[in-house]
N, C-alpha and C positions, 0 to 999 in steps of 0.2 A: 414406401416399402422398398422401392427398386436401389434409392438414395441410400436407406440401410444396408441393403445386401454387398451394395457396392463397397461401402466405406467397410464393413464387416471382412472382404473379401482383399480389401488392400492391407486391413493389420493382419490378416493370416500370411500373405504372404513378406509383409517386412518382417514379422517373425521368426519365418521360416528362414528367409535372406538370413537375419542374422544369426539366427543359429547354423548356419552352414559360415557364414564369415569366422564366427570364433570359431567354428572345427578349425578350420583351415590355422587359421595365426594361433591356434594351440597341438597343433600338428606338427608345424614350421617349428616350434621348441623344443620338441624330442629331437635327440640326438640319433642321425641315421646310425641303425646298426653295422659295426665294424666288420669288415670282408673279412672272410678267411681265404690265405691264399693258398691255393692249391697247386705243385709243379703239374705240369703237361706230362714229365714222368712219372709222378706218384700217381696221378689219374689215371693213365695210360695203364702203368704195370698193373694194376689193381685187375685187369681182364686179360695178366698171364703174359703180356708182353707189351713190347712196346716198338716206336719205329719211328723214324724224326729223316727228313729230307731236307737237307741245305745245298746254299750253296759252295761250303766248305767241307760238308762230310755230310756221310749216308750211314744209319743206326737202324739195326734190326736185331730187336734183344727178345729172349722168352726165358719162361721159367715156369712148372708143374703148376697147378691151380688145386689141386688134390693127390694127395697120396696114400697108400697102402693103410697108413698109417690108423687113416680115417675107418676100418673097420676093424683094424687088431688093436687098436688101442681106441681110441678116441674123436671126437672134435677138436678137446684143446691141444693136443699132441700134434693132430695135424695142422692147425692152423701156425702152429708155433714153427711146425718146419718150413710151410709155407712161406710164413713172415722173415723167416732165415734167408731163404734162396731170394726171394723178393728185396731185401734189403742189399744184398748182394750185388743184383745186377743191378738194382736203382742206383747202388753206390759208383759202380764201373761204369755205367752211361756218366753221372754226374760228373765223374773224373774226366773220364773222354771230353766231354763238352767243354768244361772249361780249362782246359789245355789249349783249344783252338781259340774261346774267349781271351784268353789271356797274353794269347801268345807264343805260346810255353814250348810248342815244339815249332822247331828248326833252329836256325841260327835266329831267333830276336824275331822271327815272322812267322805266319800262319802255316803252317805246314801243307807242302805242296808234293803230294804222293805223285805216281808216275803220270796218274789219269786226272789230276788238278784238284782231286780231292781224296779226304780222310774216310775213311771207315772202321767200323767196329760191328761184329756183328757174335752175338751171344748161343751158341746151340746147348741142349743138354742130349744125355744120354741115361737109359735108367740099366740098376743092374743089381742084380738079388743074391741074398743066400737066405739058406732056411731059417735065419733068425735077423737078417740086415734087408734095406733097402734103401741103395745110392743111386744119388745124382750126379754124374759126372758133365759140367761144363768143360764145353769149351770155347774159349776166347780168340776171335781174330781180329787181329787191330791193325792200320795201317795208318802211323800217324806221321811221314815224312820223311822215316830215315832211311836208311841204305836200304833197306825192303822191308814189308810185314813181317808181322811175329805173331804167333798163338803161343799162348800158358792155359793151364787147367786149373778147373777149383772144384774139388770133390764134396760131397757131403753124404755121410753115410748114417744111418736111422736105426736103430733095435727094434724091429717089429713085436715085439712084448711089452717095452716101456716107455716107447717113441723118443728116449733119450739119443742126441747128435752123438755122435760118437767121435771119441777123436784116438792118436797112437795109442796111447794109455790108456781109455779104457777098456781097448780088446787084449791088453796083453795081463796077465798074471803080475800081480802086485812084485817089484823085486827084479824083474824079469832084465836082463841084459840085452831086450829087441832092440836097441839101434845099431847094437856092435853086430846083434845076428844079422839084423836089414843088411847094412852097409857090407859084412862080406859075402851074402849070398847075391848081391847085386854086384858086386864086385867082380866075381866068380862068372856069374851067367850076361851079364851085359856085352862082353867081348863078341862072346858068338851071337848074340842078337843082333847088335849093332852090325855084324861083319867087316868085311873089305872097311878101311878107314878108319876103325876104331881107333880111339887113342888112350892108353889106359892113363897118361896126366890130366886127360879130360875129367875120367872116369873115377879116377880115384880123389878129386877136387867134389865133381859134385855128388861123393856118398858116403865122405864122411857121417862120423857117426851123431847127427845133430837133428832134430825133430822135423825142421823144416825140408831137409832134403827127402822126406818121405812122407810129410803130408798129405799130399792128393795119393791117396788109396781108397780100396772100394773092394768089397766082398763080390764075386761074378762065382758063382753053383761053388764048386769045391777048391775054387780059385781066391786067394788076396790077390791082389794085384794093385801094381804103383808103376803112375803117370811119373814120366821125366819130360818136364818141357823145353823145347828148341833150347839150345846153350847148356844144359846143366850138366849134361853127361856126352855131350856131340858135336861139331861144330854146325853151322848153321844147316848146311848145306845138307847132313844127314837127319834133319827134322826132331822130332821130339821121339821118347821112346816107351816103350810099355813091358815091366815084367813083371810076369805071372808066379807066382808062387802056392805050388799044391798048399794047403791048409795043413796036411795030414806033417809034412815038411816043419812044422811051426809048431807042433799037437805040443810038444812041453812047456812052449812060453805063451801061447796063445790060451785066453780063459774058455772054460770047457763052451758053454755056448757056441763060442767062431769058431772052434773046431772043424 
């Protein structure tokens, strides 16, 4: 009897053995599934900012995680402006970094700002009218040359239709706004700027062409457009800001931005 139990109790277990030997060596023939790879900044931004420490450069970016948007319009409105500003700064880290991979700034070598390294560092700023809600960045970079530099990059919203807004679509179908823009900044820049103004600067960077007045942004009864460092100033007098009543614009501006 004990002779039965025993032999009984060795084929359970060679059975067992081999049914665990073939999992295994039919295990071993599935093809491990393929990584997705994920940047350290797409991961990163995804919780609104991001921040990377080397030994060649220091990164500290952000960007909104929800906007207005999300109760006057929508989810997918917001999420779509989101993914806007998101892509944005993913994109400007990206650039920064491989500028230093690459090489790309200074003469042929890694770029060597005053303090031994590069930086970048991303802030926003918000700013409203009764029918808009903008984001204004702004960019400080220092990647090796005669000294840093900031630029701006606005993005402004229709809290009705969560549609981006850009020159065209707050002005009146038709409307001659870039010859308006260009001479009432032409006009009011002088005295803003003061002392050192220089009107060949001034009059270079406001011609009448879409790009010298894209970073603008609705603030209460105010348009208002960023000039950054170099476009209208020379360095030394920094970037500039002019304000434009609304009510100033009421014939070519569409009734909404009013």
């Amino acid at each position: 009897m004990i002779r039965r139990t025993v032999l009984l109790a060795g084929l359970i277990l060679f059975a067992v053995s081999g049914i665990v030997i073939g999992t295994i060596l039919y295990l071993r023939t599935i093809p491990a599934p393929a990584k997705t790879e994920t940047s350290g900044e797409t991961a990163a931004l995804s919780a609104g900012s991001y921040s990377e420490h080397t030994g060649s450069y220091d990164i500290a970016a952000n960007y909104p995680t929800t906007t207005p948007l999300l109760a006057s319009v929508g989810a997918a409105e917001n999420d779509s402006a989101i993914a806007l500003m998101r892509n944005f700064v993913g994109g400007t880290v990206s650039t920064f970094k491989a500028g230093f991979t690459s090489n790309t700034y200074g003469a042929g070598t890694p770029a060597q700002p005053s303090d031994g390294k590069g930086s970048l560092q991303i802030v926003y700023l918000i700013g409203s009218s009764a029918h808009t809600v903008s984001y204004i960045f702004t960019i400080y970079e220092d990647t090796g040359g005669a000294h840093p530099f900031s630029y701006f990059k606005t993005f402004a919203f229709d809290t009705k239709t969560g549609a981006a807004l850009s020159l065209a679509d707050i002005f009146l179908p038709g409307a001659s706004y870039l010859d308006r823009l260009s001479s009432i900044s032409r006009s009011e820049l002088p005295g803003i700027i003061g002392p050192g103004a220089d009107t060949q600067f001034i009059q270079n960077g406001t011609t009448p062409e879409e790009k010298n007045f894209e970073n603008f942004f609705f603030d209460n009864s105010d348009f208002v457009i960023l000039f950054p460092t170099y476009q209208v100033a020379p360095y030394a007098l920094g970037p500039q800001t002019l304000r434009i009543k609304t009510e100033t614009l009421s014939d070519i501006l569409k009734p909404e931005y009013r």
